[in-house]
C-alpha positions as a Markdown table, in Angstrom:
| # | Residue | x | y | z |
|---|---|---|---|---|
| 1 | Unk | -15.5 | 1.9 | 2.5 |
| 2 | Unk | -18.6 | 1.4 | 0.9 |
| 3 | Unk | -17.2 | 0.3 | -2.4 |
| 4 | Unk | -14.8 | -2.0 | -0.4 |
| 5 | Unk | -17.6 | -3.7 | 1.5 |
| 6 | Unk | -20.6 | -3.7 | -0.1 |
| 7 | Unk | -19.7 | -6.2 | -3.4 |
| 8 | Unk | -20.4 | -9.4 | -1.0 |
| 9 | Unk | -23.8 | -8.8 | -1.6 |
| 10 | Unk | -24.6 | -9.5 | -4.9 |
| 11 | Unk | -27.8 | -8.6 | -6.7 |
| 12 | Unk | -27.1 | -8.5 | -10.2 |
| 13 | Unk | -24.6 | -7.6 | -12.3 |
| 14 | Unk | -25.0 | -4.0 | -13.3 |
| 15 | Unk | -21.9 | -1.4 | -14.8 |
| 16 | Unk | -22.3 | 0.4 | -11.6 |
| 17 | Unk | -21.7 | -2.7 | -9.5 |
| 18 | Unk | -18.3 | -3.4 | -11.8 |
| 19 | Unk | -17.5 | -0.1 | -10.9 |
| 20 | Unk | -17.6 | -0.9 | -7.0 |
| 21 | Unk | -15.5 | -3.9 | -7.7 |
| 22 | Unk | -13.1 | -2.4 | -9.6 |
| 23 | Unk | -12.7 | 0.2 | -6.9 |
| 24 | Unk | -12.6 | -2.2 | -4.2 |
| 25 | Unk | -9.3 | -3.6 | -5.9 |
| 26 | Unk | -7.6 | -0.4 | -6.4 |
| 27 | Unk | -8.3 | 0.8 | -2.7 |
| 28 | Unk | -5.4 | -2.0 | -1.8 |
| 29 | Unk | -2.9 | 0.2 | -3.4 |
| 30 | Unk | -1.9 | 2.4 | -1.1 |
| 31 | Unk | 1.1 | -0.3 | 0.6 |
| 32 | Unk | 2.5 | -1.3 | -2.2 |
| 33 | Unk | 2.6 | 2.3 | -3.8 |
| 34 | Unk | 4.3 | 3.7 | -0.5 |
| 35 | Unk | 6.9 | 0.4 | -0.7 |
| 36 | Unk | 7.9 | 1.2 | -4.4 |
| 37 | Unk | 8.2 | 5.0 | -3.3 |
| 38 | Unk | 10.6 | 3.8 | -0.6 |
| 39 | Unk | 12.5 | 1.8 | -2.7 |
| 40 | Unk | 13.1 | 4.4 | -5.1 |
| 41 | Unk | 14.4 | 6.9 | -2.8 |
| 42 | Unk | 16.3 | 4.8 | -0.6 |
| 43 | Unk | 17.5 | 1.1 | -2.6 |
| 44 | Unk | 20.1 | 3.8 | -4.2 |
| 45 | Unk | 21.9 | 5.0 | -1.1 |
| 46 | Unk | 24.8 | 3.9 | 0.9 |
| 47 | Unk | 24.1 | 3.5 | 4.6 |
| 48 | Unk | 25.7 | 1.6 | 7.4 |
| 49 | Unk | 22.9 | -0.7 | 9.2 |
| 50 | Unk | 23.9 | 1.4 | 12.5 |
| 51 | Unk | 23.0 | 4.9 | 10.6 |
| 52 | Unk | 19.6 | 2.9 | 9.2 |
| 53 | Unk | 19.3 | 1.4 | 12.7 |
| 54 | Unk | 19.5 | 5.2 | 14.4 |
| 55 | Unk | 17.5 | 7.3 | 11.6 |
| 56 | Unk | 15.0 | 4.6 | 10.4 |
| 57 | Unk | 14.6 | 1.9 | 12.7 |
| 58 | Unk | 14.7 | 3.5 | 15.7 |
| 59 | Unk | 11.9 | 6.0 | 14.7 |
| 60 | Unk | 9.9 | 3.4 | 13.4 |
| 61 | Unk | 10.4 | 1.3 | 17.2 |
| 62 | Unk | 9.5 | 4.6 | 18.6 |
| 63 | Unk | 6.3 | 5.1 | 16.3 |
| 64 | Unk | 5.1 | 1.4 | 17.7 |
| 65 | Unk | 5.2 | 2.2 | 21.0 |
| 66 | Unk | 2.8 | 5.5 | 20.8 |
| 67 | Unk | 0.8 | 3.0 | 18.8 |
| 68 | Unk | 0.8 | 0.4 | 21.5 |
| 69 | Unk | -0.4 | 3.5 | 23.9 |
| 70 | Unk | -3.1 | 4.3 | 21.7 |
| 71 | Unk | -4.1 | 0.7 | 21.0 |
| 72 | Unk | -4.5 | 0.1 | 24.6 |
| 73 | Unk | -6.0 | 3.6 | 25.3 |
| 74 | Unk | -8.6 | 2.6 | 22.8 |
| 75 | Unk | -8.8 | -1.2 | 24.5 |
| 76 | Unk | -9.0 | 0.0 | 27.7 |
| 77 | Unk | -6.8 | -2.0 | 28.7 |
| 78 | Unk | -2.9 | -1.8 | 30.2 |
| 79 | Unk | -2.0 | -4.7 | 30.9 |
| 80 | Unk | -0.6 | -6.6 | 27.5 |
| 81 | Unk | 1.8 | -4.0 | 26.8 |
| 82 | Unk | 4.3 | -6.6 | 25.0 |
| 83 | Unk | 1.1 | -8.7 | 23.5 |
| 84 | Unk | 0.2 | -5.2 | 21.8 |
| 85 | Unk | 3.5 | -4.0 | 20.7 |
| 86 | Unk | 4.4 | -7.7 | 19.4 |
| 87 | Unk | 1.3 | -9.3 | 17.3 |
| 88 | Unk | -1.4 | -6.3 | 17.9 |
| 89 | Unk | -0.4 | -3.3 | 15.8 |
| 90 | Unk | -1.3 | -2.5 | 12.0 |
| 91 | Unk | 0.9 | -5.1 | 9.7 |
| 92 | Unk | 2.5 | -2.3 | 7.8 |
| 93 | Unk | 4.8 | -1.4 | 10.9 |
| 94 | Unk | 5.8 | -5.2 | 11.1 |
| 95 | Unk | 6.5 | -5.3 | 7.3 |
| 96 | Unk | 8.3 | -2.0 | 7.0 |
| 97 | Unk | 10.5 | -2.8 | 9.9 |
| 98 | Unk | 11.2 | -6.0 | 8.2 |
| 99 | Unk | 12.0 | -3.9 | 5.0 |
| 100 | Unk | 14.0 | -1.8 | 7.3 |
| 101 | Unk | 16.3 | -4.3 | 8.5 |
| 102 | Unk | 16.9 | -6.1 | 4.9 |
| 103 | Unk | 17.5 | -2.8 | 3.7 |
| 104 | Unk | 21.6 | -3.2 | 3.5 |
| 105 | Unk | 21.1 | -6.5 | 1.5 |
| 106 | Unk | 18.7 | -5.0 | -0.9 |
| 107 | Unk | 20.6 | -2.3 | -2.0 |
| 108 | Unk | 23.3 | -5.4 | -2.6 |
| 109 | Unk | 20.6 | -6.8 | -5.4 |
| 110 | Unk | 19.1 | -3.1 | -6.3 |
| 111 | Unk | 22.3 | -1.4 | -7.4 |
| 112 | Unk | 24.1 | -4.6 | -8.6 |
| 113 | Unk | 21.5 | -5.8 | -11.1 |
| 114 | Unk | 21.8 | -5.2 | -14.8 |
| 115 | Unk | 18.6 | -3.4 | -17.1 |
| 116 | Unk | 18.1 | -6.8 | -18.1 |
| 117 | Unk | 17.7 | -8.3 | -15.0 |
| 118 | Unk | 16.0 | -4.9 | -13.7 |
| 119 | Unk | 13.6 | -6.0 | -16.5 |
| 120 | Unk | 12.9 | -9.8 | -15.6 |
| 121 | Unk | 12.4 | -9.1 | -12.1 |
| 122 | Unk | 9.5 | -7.1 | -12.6 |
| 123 | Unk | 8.2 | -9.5 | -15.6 |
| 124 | Unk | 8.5 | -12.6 | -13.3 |
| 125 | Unk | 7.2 | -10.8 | -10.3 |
| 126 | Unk | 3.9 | -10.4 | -13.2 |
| 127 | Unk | 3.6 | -13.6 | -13.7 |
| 128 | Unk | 4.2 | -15.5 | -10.4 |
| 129 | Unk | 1.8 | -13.1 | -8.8 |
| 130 | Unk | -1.0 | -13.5 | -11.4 |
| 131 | Unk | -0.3 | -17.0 | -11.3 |
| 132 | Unk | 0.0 | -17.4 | -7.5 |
| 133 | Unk | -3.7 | -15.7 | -7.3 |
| 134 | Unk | -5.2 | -17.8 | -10.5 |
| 135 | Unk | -4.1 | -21.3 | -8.7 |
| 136 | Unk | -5.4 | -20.1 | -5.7 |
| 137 | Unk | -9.3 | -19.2 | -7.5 |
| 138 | Unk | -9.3 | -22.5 | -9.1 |
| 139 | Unk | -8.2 | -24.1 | -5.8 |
| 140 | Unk | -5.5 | -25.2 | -7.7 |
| 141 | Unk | -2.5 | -26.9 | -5.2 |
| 142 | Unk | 0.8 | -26.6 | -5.7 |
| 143 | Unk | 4.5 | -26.3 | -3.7 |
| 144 | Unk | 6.3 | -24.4 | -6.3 |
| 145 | Unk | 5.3 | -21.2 | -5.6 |
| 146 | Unk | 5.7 | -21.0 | -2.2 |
| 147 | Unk | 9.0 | -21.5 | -2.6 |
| 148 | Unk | 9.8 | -18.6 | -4.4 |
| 149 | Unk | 9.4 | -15.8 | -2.0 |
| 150 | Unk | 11.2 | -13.1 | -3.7 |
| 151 | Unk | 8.1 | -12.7 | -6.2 |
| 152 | Unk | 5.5 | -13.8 | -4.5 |
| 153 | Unk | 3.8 | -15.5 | -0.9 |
| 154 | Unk | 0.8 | -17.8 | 0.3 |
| 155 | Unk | -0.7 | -14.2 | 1.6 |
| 156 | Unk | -0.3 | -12.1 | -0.8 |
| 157 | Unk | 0.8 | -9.0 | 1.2 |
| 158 | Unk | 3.7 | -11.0 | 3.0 |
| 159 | Unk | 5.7 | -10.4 | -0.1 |
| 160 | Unk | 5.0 | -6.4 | -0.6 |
| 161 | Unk | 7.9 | -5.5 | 1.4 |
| 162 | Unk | 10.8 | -7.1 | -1.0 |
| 163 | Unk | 8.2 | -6.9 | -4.4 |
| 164 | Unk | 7.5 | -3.7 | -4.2 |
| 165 | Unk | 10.9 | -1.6 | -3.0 |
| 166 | Unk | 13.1 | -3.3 | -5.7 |
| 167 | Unk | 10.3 | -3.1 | -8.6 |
| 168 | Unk | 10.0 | 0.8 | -7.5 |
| 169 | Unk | 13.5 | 1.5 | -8.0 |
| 170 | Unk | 13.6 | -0.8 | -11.0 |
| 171 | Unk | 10.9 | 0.8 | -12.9 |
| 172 | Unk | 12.5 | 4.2 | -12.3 |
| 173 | Unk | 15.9 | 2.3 | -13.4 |
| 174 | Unk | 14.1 | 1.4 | -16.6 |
| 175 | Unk | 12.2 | 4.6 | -17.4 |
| 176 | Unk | 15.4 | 6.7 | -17.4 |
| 177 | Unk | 16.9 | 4.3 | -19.9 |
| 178 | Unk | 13.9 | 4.4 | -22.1 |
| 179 | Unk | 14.5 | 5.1 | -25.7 |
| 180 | Unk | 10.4 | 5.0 | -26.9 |
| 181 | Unk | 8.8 | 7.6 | -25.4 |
| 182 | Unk | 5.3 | 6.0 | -23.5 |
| 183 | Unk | 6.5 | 2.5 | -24.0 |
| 184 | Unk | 6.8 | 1.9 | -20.0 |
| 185 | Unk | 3.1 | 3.6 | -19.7 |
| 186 | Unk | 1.9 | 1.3 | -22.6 |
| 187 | Unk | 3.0 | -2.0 | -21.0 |
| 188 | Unk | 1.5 | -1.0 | -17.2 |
| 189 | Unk | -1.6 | 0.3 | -18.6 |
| 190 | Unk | -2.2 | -3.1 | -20.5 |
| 191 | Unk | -0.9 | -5.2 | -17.5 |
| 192 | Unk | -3.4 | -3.6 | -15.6 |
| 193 | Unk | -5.9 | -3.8 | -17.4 |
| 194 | Unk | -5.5 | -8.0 | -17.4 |
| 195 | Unk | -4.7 | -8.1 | -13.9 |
| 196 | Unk | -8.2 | -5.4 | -13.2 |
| 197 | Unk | -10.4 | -7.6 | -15.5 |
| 198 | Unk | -9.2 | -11.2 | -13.6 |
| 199 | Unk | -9.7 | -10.3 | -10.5 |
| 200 | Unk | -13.4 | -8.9 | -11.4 |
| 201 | Unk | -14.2 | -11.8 | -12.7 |
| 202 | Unk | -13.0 | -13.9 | -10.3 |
| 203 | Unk | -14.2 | -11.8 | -7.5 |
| 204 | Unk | -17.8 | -11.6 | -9.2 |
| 205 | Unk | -17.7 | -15.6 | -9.6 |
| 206 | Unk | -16.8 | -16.1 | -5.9 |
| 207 | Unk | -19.7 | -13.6 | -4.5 |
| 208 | Unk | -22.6 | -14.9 | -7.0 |
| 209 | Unk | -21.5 | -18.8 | -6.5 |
| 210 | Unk | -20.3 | -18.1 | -2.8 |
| 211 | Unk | -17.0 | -20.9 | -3.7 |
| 212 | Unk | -15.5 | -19.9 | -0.5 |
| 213 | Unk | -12.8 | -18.1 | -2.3 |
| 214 | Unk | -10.8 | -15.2 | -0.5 |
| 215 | Unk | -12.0 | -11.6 | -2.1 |
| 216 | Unk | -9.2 | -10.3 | 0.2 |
| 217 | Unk | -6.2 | -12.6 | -1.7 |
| 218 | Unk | -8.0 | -11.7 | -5.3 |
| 219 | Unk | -8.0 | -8.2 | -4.5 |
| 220 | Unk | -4.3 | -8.6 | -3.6 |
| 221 | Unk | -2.6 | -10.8 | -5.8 |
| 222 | Unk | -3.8 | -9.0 | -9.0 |
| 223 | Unk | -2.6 | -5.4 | -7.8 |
| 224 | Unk | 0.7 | -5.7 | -9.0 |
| 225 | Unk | 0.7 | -3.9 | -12.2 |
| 226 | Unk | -2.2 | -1.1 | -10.8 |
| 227 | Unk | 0.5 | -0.4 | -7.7 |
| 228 | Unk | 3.2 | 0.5 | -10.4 |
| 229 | Unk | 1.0 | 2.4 | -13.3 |
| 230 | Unk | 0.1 | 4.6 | -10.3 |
| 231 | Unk | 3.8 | 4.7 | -9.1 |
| 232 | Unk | 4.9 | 6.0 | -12.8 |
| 233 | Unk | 2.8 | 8.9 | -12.8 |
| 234 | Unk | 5.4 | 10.0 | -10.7 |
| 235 | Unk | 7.4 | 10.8 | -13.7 |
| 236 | Unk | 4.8 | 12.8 | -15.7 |
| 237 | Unk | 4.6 | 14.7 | -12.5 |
| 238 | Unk | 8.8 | 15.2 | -12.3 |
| 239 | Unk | 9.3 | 15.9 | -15.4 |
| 240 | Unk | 6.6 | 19.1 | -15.8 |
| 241 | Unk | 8.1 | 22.2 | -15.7 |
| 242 | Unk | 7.0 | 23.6 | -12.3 |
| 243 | Unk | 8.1 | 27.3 | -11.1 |
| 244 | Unk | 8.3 | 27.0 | -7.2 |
| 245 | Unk | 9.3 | 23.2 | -6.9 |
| 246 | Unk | 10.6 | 24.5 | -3.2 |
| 247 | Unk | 7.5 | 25.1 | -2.2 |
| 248 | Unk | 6.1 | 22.0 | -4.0 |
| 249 | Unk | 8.5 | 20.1 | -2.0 |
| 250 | Unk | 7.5 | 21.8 | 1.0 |
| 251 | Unk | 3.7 | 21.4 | 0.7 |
| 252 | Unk | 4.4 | 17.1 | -0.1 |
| 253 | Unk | 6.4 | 17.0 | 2.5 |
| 254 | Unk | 3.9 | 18.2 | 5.0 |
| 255 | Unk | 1.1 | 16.0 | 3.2 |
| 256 | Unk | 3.9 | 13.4 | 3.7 |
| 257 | Unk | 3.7 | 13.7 | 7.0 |
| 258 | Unk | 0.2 | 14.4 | 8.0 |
| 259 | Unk | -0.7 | 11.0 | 5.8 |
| 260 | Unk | 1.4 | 9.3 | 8.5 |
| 261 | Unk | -0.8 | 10.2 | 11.0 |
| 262 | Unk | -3.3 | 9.8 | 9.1 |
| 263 | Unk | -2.7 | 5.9 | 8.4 |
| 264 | Unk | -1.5 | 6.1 | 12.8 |
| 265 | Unk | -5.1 | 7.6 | 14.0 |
| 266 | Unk | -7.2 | 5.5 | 11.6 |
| 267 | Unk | -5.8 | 2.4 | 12.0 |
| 268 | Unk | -4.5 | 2.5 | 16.3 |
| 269 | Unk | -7.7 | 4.5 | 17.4 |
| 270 | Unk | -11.1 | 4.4 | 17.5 |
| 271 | Unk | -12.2 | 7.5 | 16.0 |
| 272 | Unk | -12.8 | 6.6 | 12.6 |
| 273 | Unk | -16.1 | 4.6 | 13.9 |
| 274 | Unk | -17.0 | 7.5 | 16.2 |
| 275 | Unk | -17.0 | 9.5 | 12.9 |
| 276 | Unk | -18.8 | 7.2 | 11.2 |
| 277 | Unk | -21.3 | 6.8 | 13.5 |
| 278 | Unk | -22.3 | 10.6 | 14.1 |
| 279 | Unk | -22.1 | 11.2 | 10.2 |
| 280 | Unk | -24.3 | 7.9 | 9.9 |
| 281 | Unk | -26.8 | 9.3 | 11.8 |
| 282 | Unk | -26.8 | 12.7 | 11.3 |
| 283 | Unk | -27.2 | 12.4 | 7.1 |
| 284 | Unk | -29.5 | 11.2 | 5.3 |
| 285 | Unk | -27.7 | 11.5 | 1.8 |
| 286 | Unk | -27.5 | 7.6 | 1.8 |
| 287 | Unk | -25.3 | 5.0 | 2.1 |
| 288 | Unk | -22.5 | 5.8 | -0.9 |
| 289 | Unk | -22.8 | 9.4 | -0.4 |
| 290 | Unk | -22.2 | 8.8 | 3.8 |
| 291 | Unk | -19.0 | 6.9 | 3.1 |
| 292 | Unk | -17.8 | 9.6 | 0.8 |
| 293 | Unk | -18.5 | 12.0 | 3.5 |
| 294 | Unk | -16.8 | 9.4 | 6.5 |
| 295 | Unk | -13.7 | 9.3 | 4.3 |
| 296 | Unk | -13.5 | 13.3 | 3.8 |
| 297 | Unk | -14.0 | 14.2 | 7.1 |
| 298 | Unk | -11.6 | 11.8 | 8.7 |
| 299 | Unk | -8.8 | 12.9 | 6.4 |
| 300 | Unk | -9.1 | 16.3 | 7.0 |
| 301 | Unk | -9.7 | 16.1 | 10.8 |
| 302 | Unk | -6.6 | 13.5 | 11.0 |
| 303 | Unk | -4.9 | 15.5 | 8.6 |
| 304 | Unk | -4.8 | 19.1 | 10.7 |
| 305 | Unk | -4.4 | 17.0 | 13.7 |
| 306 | Unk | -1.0 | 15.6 | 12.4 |
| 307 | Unk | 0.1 | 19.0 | 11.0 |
| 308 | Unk | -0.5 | 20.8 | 14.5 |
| 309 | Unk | 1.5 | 17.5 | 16.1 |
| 310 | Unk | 4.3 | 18.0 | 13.9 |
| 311 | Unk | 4.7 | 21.8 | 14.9 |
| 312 | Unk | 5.5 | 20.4 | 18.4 |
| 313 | Unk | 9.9 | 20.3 | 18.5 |
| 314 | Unk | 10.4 | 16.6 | 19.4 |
| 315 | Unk | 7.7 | 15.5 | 17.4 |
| 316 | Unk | 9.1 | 17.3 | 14.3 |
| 317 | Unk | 12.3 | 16.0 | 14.5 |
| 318 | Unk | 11.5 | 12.4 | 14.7 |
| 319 | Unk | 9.0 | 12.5 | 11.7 |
């Protein structure tokens, strides 16, 4: 919070301020790391669209409409049920049902593309992102990239749904076909380092020059490579040799879980101020050290709340 907000106002450039920046980018990963884990588990399977549309979509329809409830519960207000439900929830829910529906013709590309091609998707997906965000910082016009949606988007985030699922299950495609050990890791850790340092700079220029520039499309077009070096620790983690991995599985499946309410509470409520405000007032550890604290306490209030939900029959077997 703190980290994310707090970079506007520039006073100097100091290591601890390019710290705050760098942190501010890498708080955005948390979509597209949840689309490249969906693509990997799901762009492999065969489904008909009416089993998707009974065990995903219709779960996710139902999901809306408690948050619709709890968006108007928090607005105080009853009467836009449809305005709510339509244009007023988080975009993730829009975006993943969107993902949801496409999901049949994804698999078609997924399963039917060649390492090669596995390869130059996530290359070009690189390149027209980085570039896409570059043009964009030197207010540079153009019609060509707009055009090519499959890679990237004039809002950066309208593309994570179809970028992300297929470069998920690509990179998994890819690391099992690796011959050079650390060679995946190598190329993500130096692709994020370019795409880290550009957007610092960038975002630095356009806070000490005030150009106007959106620090919301910098901090989203160049988190690309971040989204996926995260995403492939993954397979240090898969390929340890753990003792109980039934009870691994159990425990991320509940954390699975309670992070869904999680994301639903914070984002449809309004009890993530309310926490705010009492710790903000209450402490007096100062403003880093409060946000720290905000961010802890919410998680693990929202985080029991979801795994005593769950434990309720219906609830359980819908999520």
């Amino acid at each position: 919070q703190y980290c994310y907000n707090c970079i506007e106002n520039y006073n100097g450039m100091s290591f601890f301020y390019a710290i705050k920046i760098v942190l501010s980018i890498t708080c955005k990963i948390g979509p597209p790391l949840f689309f490249a884990v969906s693509g990997a588990l799901l762009l492999g399977k065969t489904e008909s669209f009416s089993y998707i549309f009974r065990h995903r979509i219709l779960k996710m329809l139902i999901l809306m409409v408690l948050c619709t409830v709890l968006v108007m519960h928090r607005n105080n207000d009853y009467s836009a049920l449809f305005s709510v439900f339509f244009t007023q929830l988080n975009w993730y829910l829009y975006a993943y049902i969107g993902y949801l529906v496409m999901l049949p013709f994804l698999r078609l590309i997924a399963q039917g593309a060649t390492l090669q091609q596995a390869k130059l998707f996530i290359i070009l997906a690189f390149l027209f992102y980085s570039i896409t965000g570059i043009s964009m910082f030197f207010c540079f016009t153009q019609n060509f990239l707009q055009n090519i949606q499959l890679f990237t988007a004039d809002w950066a985030s309208t593309a994570w749904h179809l970028i992300f699922p297929l470069s998920g299950y690509f990179l998994v495609k890819i690391k099992n076909s690796e011959t050079k050990k650390g060679y995946l890791y190598t190329i993500l850790i130096f692709a994020t380092i370019i795409e880290l340092f550009l957007a610092s700079l960038f975002i630095i220029h356009t806070v000490k020059f005030k150009t106007g520039i959106s620090i919301e499309m910098m901090r989203q077009y160049f988190i690309f490579a971040p989204a996926l070096l995260v995403f492939s620790l993954s397979f240090i983690i898969d390929n340890q040799k753990i003792g109980n991995r039934r009870m691994l599985a159990r425990v991320l499946s509940e954390f699975g879980a309670a992070t869904l309410f999680v994301f639903i509470i914070d984002t449809h409520t309004g009890l993530t101020f309310r926490i705010c405000s009492i710790i903000d007032f209450k402490s007096y550890l100062g403003v880093y050290a409060n946000c720290i604290l905000n961010v802890f306490c919410a998680l693990i209030i929202y985080s029991m709340a979801g795994i005593m939900v769950r434990k309720i029959p219906v609830i359980k077997r819908l999520f």
